[in-house]
Biopython code that builds the backbone (N, CA, C, O; Angstrom):
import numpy as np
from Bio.PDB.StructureBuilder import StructureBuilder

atoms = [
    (1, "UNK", "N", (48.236, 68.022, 74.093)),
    (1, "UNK", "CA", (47.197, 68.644, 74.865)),
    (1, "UNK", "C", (45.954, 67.755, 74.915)),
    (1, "UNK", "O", (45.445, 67.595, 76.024)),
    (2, "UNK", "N", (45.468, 67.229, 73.986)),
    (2, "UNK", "CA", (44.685, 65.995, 74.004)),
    (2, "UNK", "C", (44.580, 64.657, 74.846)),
    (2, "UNK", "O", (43.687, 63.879, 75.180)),
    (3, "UNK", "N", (46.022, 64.794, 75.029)),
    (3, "UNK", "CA", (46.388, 63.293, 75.726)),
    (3, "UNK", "C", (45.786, 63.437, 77.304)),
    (3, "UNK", "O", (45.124, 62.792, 78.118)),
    (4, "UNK", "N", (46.622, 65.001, 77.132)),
    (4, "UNK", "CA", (46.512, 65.626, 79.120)),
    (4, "UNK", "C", (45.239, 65.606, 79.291)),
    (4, "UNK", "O", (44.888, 64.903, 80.239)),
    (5, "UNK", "N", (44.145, 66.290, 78.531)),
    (5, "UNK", "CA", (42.982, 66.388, 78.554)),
    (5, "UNK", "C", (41.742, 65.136, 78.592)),
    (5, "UNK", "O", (40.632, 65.258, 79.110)),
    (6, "UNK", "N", (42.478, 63.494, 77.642)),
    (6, "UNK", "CA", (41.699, 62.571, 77.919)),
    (6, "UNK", "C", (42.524, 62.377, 79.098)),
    (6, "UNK", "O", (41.939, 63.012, 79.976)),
    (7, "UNK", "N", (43.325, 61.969, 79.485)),
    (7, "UNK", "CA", (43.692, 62.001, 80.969)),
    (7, "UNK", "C", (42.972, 62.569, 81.532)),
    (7, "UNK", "O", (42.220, 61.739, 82.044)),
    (8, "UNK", "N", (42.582, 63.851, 81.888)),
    (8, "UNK", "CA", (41.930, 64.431, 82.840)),
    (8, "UNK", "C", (40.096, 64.074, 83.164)),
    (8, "UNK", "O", (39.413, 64.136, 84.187)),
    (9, "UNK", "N", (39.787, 63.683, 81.690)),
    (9, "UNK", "CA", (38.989, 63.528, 81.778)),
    (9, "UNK", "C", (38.792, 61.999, 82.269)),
    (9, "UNK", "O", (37.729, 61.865, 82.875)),
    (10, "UNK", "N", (39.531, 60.849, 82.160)),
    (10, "UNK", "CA", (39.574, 59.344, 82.513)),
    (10, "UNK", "C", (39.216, 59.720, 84.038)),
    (10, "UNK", "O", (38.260, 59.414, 84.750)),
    (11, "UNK", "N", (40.151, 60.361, 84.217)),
    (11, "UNK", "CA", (40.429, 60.735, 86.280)),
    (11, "UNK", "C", (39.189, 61.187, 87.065)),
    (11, "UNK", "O", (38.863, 60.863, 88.207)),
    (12, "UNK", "N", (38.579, 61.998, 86.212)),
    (12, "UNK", "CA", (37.271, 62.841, 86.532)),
    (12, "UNK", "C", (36.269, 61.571, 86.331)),
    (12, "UNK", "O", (35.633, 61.261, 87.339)),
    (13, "UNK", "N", (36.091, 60.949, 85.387)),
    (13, "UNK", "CA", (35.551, 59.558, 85.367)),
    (13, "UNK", "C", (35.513, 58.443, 86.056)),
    (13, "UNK", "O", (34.505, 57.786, 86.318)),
    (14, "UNK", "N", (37.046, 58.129, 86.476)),
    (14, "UNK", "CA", (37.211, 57.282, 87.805)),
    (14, "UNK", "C", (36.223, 57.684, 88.756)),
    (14, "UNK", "O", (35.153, 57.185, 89.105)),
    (15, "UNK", "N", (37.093, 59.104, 89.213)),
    (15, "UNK", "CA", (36.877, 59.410, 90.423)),
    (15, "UNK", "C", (35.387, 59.975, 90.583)),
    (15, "UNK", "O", (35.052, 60.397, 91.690)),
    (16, "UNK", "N", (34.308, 60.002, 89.313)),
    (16, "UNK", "CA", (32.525, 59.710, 89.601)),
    (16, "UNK", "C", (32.065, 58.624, 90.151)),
    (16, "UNK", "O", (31.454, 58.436, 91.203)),
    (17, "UNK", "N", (32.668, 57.466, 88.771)),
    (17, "UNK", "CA", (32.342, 56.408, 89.288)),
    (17, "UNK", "C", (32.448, 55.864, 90.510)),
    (17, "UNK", "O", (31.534, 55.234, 91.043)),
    (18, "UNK", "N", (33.993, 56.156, 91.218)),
    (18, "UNK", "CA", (33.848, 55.643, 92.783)),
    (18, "UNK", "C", (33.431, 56.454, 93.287)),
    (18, "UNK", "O", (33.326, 55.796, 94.322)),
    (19, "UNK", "N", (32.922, 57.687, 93.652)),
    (19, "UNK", "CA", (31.819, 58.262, 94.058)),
    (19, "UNK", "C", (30.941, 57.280, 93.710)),
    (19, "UNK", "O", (30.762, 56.465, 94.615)),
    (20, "UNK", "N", (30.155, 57.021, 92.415)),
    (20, "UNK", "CA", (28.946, 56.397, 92.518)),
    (20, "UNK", "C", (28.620, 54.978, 93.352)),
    (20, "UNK", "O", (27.635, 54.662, 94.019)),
    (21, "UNK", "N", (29.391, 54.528, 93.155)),
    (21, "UNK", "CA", (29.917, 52.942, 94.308)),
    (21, "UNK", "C", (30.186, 53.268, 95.630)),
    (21, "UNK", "O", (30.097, 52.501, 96.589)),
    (22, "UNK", "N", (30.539, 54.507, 95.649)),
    (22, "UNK", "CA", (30.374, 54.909, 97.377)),
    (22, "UNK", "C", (29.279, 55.283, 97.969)),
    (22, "UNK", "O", (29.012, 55.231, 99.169)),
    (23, "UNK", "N", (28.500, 55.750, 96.893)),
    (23, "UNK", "CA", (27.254, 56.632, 97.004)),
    (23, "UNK", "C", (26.484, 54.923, 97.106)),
    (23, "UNK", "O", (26.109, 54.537, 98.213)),
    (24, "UNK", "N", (26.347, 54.198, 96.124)),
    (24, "UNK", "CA", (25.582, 52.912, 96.417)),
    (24, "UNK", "C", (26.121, 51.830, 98.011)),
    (24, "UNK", "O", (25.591, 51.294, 98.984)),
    (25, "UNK", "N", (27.055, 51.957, 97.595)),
    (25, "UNK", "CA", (27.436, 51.074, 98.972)),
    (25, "UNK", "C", (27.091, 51.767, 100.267)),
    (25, "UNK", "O", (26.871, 51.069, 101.257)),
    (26, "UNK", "N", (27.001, 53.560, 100.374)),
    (26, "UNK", "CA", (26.077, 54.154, 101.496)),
    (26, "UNK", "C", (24.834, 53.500, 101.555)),
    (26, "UNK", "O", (24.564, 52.814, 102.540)),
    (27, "UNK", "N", (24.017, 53.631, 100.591)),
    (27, "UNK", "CA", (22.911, 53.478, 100.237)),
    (27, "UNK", "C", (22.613, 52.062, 101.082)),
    (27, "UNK", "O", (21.769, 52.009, 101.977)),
    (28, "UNK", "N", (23.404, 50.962, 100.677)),
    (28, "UNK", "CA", (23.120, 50.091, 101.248)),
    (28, "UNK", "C", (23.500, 49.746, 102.353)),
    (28, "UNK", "O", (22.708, 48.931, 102.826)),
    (29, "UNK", "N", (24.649, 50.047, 103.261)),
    (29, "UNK", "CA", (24.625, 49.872, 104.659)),
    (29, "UNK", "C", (23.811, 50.794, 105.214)),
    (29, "UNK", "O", (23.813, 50.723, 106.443)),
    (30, "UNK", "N", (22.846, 51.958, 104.588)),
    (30, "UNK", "CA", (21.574, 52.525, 105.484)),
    (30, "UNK", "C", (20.596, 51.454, 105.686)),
    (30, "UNK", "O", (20.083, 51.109, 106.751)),
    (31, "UNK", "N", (20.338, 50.797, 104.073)),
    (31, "UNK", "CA", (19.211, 50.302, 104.603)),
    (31, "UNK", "C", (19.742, 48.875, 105.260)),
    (31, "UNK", "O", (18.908, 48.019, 105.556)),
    (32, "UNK", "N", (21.125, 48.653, 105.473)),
    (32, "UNK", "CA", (21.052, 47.203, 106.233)),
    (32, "UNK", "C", (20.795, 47.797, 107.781)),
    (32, "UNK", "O", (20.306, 47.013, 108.595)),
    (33, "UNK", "N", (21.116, 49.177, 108.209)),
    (33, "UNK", "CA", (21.090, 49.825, 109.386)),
    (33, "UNK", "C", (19.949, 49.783, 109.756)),
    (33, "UNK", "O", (19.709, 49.081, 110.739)),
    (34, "UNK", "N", (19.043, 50.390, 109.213)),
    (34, "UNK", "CA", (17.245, 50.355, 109.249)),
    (34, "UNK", "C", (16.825, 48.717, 109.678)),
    (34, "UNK", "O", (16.005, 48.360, 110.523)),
    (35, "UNK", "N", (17.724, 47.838, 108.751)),
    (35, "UNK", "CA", (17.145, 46.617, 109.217)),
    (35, "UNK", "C", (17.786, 45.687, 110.342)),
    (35, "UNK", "O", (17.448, 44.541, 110.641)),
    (36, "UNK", "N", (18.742, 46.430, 110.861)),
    (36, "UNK", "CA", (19.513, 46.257, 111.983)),
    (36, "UNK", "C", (18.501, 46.549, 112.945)),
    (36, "UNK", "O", (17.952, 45.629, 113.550)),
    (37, "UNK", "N", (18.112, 48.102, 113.203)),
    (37, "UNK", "CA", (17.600, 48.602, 113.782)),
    (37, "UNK", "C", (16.231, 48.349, 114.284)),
    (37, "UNK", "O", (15.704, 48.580, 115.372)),
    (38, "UNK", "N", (15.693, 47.677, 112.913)),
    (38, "UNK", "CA", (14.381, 47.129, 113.176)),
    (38, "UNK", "C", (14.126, 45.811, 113.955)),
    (38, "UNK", "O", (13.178, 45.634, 114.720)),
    (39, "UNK", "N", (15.175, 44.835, 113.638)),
    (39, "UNK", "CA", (15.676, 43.653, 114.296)),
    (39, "UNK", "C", (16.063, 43.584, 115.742)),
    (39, "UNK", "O", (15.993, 42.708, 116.604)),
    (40, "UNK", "N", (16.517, 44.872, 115.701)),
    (40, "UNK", "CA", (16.861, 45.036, 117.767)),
    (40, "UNK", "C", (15.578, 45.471, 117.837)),
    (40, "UNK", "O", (14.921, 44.806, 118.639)),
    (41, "UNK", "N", (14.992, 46.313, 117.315)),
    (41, "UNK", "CA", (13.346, 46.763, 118.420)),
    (41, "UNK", "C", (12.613, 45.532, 118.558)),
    (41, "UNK", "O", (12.121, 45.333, 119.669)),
    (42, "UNK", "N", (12.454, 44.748, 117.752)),
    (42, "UNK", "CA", (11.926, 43.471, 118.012)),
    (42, "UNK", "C", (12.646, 42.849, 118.799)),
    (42, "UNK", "O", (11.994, 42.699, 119.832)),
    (43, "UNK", "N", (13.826, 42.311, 118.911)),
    (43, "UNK", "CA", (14.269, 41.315, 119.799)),
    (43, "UNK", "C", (14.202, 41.780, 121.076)),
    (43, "UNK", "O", (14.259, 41.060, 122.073)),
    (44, "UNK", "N", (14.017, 43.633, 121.072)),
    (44, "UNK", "CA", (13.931, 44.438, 122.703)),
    (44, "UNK", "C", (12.753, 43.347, 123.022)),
    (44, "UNK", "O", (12.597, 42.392, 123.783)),
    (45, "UNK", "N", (11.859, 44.175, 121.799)),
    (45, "UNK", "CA", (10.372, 44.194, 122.499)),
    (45, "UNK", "C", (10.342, 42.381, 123.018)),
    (45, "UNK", "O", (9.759, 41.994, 124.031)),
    (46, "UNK", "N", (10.882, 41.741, 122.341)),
    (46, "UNK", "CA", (10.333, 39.966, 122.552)),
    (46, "UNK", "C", (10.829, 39.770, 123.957)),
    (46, "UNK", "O", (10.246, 39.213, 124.888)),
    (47, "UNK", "N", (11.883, 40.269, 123.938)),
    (47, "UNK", "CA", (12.673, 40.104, 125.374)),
    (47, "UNK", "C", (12.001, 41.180, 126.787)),
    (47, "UNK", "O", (12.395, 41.095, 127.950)),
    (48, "UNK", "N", (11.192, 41.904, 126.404)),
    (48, "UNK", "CA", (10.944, 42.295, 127.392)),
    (48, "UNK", "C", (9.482, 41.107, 127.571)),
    (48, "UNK", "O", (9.420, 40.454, 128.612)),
    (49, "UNK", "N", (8.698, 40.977, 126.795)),
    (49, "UNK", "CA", (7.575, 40.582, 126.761)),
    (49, "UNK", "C", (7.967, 39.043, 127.502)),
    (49, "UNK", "O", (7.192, 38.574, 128.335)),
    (50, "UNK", "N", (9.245, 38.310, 127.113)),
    (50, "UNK", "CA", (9.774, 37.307, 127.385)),
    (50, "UNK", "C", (9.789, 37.710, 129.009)),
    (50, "UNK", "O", (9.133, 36.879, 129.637)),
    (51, "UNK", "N", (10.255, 38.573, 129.718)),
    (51, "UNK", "CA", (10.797, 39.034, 130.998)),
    (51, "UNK", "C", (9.548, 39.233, 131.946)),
    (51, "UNK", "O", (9.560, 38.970, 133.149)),
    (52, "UNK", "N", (8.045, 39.930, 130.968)),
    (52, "UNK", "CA", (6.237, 40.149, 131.546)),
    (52, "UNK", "C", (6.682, 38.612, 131.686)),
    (52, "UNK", "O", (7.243, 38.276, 132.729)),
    (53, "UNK", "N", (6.456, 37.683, 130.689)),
    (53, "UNK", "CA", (5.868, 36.087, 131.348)),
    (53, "UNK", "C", (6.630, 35.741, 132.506)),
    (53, "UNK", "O", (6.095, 35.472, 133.582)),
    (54, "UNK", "N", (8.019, 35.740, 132.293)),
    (54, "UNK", "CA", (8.692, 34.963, 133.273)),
    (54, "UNK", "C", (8.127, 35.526, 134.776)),
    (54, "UNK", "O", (7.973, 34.930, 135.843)),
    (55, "UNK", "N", (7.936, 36.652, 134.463)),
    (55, "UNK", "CA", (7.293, 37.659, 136.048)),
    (55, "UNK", "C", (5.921, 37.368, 136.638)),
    (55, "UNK", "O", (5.550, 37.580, 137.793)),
    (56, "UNK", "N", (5.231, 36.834, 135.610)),
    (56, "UNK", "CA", (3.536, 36.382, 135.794)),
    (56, "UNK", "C", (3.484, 35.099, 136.139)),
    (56, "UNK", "O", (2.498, 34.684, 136.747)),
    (57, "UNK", "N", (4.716, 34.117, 135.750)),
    (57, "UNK", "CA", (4.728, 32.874, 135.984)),
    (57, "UNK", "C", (5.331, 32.572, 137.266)),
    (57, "UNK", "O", (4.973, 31.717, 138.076)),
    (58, "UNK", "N", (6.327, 33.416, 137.342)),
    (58, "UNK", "CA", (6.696, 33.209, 139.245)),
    (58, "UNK", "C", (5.882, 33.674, 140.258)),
    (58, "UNK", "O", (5.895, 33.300, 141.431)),
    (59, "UNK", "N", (4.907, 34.816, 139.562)),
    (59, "UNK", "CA", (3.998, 35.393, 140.491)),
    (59, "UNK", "C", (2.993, 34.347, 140.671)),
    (59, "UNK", "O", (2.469, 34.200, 141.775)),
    (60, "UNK", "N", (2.653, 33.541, 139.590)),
    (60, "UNK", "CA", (1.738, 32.384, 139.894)),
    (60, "UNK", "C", (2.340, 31.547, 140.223)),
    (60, "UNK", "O", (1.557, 30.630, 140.467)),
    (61, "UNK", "N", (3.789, 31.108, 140.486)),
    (61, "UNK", "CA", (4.491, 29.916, 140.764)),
    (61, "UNK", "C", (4.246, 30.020, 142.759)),
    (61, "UNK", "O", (3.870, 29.240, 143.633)),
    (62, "UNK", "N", (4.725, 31.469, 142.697)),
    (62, "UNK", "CA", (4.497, 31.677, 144.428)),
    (62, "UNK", "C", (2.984, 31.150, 144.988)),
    (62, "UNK", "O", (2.711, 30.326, 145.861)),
    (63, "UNK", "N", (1.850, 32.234, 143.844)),
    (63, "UNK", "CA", (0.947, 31.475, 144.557)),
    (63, "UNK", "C", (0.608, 30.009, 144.749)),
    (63, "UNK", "O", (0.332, 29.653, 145.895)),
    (64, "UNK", "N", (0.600, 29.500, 144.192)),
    (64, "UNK", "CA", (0.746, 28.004, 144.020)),
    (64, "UNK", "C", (1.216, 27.039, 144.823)),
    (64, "UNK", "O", (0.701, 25.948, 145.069)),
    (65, "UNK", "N", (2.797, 27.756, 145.446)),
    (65, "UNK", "CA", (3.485, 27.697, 146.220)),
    (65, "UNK", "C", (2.588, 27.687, 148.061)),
    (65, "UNK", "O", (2.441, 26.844, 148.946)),
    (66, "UNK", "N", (2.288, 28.792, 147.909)),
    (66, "UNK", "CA", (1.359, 29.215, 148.930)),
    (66, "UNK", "C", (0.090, 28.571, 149.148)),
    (66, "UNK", "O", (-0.616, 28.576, 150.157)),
    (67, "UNK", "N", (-0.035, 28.163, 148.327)),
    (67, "UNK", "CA", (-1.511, 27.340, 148.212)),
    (67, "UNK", "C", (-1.173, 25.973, 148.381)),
    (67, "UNK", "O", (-1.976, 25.359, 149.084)),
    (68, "UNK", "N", (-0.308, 25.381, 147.982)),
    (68, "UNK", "CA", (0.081, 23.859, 148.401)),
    (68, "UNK", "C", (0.697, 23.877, 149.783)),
    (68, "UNK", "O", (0.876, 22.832, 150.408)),
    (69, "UNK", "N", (1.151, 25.545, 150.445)),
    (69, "UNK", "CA", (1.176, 25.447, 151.879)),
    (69, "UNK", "C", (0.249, 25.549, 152.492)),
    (69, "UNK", "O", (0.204, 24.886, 153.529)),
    (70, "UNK", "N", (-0.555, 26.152, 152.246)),
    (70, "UNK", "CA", (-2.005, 26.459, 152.813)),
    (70, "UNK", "C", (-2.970, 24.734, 152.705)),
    (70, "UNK", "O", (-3.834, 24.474, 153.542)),
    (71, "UNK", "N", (-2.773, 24.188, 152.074)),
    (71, "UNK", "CA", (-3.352, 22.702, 151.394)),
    (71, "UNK", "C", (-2.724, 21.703, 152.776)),
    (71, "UNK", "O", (-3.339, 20.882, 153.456)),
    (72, "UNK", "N", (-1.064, 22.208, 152.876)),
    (72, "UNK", "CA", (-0.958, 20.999, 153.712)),
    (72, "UNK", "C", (-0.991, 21.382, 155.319)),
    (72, "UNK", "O", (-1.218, 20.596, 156.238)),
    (73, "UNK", "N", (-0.691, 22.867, 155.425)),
    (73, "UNK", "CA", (-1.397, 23.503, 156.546)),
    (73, "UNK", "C", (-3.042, 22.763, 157.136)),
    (73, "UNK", "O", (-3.148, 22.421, 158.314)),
    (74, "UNK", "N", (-4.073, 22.619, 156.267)),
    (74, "UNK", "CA", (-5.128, 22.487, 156.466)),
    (74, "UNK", "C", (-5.510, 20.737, 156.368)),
    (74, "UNK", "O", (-6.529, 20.254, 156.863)),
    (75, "UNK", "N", (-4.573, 20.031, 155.704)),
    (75, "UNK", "CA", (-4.730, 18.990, 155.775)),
    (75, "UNK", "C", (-3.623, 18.687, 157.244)),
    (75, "UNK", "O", (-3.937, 17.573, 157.664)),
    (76, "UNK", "N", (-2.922, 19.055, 157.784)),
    (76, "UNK", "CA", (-2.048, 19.129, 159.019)),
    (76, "UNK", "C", (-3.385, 19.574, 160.317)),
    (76, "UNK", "O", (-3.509, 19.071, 161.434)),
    (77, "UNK", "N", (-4.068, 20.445, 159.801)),
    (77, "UNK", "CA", (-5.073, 20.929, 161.024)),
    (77, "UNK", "C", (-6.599, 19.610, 160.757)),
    (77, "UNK", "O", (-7.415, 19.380, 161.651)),
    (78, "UNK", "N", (-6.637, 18.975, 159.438)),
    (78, "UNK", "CA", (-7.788, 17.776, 159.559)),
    (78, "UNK", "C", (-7.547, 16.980, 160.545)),
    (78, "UNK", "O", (-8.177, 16.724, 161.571)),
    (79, "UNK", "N", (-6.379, 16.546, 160.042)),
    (79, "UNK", "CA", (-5.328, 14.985, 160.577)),
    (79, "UNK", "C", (-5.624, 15.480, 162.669)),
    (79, "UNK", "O", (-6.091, 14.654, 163.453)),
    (80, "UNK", "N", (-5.157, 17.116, 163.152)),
    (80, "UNK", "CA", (-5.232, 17.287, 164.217)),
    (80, "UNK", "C", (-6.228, 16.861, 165.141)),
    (80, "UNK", "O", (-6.346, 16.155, 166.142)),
    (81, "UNK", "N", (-7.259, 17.982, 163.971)),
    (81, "UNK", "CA", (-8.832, 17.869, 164.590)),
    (81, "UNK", "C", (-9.631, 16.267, 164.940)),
    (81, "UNK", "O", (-10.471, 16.018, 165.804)),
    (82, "UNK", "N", (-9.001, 15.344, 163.906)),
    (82, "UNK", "CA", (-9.217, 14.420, 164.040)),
    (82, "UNK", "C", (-9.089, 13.300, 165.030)),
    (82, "UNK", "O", (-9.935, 12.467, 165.353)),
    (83, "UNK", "N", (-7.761, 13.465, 165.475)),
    (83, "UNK", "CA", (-7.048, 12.949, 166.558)),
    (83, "UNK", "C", (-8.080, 13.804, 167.778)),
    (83, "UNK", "O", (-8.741, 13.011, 168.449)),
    (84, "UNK", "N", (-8.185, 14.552, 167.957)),
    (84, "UNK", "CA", (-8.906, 15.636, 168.790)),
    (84, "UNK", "C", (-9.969, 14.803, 169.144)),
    (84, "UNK", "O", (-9.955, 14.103, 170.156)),
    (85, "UNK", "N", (-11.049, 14.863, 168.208)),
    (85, "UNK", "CA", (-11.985, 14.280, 167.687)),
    (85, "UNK", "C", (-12.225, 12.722, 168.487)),
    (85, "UNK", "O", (-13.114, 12.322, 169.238)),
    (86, "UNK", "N", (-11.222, 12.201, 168.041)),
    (86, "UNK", "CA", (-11.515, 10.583, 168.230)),
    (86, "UNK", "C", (-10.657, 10.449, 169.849)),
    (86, "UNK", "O", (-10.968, 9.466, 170.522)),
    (87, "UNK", "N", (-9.857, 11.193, 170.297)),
    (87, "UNK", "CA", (-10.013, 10.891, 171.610)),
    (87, "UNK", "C", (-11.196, 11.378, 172.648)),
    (87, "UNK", "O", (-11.639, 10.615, 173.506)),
    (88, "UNK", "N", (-11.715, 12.895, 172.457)),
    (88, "UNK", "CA", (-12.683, 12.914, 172.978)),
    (88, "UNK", "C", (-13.659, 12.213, 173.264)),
    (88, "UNK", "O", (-14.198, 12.084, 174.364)),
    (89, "UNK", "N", (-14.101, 11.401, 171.586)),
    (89, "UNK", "CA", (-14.952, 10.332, 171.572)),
    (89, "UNK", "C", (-14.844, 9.297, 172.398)),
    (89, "UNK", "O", (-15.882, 8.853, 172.887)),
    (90, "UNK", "N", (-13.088, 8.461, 172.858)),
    (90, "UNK", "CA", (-13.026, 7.901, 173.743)),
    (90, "UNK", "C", (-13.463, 8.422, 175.110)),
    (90, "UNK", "O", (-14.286, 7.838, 175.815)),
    (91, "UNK", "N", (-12.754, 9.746, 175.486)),
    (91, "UNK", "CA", (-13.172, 9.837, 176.541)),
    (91, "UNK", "C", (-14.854, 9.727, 177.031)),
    (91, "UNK", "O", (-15.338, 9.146, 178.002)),
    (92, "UNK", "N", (-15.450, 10.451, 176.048)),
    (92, "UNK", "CA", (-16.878, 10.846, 176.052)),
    (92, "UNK", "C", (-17.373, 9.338, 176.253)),
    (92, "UNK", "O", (-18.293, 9.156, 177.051)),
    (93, "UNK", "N", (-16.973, 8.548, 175.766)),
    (93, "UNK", "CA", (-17.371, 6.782, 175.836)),
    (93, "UNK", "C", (-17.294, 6.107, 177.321)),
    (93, "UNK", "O", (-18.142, 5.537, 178.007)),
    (94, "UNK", "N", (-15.689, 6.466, 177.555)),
    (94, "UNK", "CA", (-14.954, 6.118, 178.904)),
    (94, "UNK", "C", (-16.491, 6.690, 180.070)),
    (94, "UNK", "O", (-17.262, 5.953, 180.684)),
    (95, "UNK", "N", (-16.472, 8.508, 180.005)),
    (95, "UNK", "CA", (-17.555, 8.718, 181.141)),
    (95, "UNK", "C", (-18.702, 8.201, 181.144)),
    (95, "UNK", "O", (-19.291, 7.832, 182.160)),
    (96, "UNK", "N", (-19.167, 8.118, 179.875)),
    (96, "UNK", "CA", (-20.624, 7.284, 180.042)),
    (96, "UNK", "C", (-20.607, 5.557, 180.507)),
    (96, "UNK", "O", (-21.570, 4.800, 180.629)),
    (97, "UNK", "N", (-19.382, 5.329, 180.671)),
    (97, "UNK", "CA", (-19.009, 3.938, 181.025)),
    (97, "UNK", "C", (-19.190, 3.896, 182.390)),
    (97, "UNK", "O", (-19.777, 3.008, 183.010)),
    (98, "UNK", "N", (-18.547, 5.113, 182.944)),
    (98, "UNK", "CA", (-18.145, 4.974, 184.497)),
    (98, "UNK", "C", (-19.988, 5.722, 184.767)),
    (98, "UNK", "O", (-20.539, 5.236, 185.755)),
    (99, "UNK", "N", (-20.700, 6.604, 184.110)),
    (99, "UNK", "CA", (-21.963, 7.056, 184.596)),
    (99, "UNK", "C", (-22.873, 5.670, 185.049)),
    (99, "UNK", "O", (-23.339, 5.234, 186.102)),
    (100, "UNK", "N", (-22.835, 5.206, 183.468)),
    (100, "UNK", "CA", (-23.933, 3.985, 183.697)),
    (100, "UNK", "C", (-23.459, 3.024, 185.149)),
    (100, "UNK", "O", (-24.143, 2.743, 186.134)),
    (101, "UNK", "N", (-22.480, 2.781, 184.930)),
    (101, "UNK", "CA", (-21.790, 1.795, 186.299)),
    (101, "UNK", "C", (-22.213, 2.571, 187.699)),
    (101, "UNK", "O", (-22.897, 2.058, 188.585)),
    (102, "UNK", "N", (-21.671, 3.907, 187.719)),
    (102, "UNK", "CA", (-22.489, 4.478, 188.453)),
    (102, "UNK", "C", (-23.647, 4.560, 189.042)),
    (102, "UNK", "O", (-24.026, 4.572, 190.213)),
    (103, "UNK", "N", (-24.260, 4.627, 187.770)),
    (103, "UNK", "CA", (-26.163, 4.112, 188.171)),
    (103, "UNK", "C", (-26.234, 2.928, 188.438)),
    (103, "UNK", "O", (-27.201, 2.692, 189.162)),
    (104, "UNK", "N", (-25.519, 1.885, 188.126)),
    (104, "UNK", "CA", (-26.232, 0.424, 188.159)),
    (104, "UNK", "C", (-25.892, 0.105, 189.833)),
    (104, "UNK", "O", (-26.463, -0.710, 190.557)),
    (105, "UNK", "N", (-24.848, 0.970, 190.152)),
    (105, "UNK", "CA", (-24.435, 1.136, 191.835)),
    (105, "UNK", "C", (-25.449, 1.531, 192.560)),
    (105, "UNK", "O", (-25.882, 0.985, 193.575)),
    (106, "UNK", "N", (-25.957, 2.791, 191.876)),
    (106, "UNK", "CA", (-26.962, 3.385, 193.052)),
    (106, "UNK", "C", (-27.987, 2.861, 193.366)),
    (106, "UNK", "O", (-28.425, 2.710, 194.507)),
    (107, "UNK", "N", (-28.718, 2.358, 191.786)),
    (107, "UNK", "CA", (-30.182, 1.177, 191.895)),
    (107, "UNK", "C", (-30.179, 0.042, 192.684)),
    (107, "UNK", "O", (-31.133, -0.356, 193.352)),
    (108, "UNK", "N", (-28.724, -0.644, 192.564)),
    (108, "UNK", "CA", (-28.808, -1.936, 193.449)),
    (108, "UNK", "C", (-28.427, -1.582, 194.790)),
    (108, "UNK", "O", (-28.764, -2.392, 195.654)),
    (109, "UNK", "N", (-27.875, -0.677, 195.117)),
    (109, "UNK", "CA", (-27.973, 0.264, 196.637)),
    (109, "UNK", "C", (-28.833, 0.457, 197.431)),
    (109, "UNK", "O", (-28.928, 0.401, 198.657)),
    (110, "UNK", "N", (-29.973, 0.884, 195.955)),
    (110, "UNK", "CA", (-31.443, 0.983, 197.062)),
    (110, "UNK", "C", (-32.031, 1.922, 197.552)),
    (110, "UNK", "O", (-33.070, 2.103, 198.188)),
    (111, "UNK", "N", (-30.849, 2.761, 196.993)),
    (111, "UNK", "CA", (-31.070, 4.587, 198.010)),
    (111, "UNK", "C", (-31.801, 5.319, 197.099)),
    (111, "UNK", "O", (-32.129, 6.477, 197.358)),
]
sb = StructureBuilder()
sb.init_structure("model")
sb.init_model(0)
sb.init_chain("A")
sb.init_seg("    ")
for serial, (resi, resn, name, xyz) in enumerate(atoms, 1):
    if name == "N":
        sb.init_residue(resn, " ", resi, " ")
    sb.init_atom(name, np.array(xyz, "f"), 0.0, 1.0, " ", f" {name:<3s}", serial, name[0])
structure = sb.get_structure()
């Protein structure tokens, strides 16, 4: 009866102890869970914050974009005006060419 009884009691002993090793090894895949858990909210949060820049940087990449069109737009309308510019000047040259000749006609004319 002794024997059955430390028997029973060895078994009851086992079977605490692996309870207690189950109970610890819970213990510790909670807190590796917690630190799982904590590790994704951060990598969310980095990755979203990662996703704000990339969005602020194309939004400034466009403008930029737009602005080096606008740059060569306006350097396209200098270059125009210019040409504009410097033929008028010829012409404006040309009539005062043919005015004066003009006059130097009428004076030696006499009229």
């Amino acid at each position: 009866e002794r024997f059955i009884h430390l028997q029973h009691e060895n078994k009851m002993l086992k079977l605490r102890q692996t309870e207690e090793t189950n109970n610890e090894q819970i213990l510790l895949l909670q807190a590796n869970c917690e630190q799982f858990k904590d590790q994704n909210n951060q990598l969310t949060n980095d990755l979203w914050m990662s996703n704000r820049k990339i969005l602020e940087l194309e939004a400034t990449l466009k403008d930029t974009t737009s602005l080096a069109e606008n740059s060569t737009e306006i350097t396209d309308l200098k270059k125009s005006l210019n040409r504009a510019m410097t033929r008028h000047e010829e012409e404006s040259t040309r009539t005062k060419n043919q005015i004066d000749e003009l006059q130097k006609r009428l004076d030696h004319s006499g009229i």
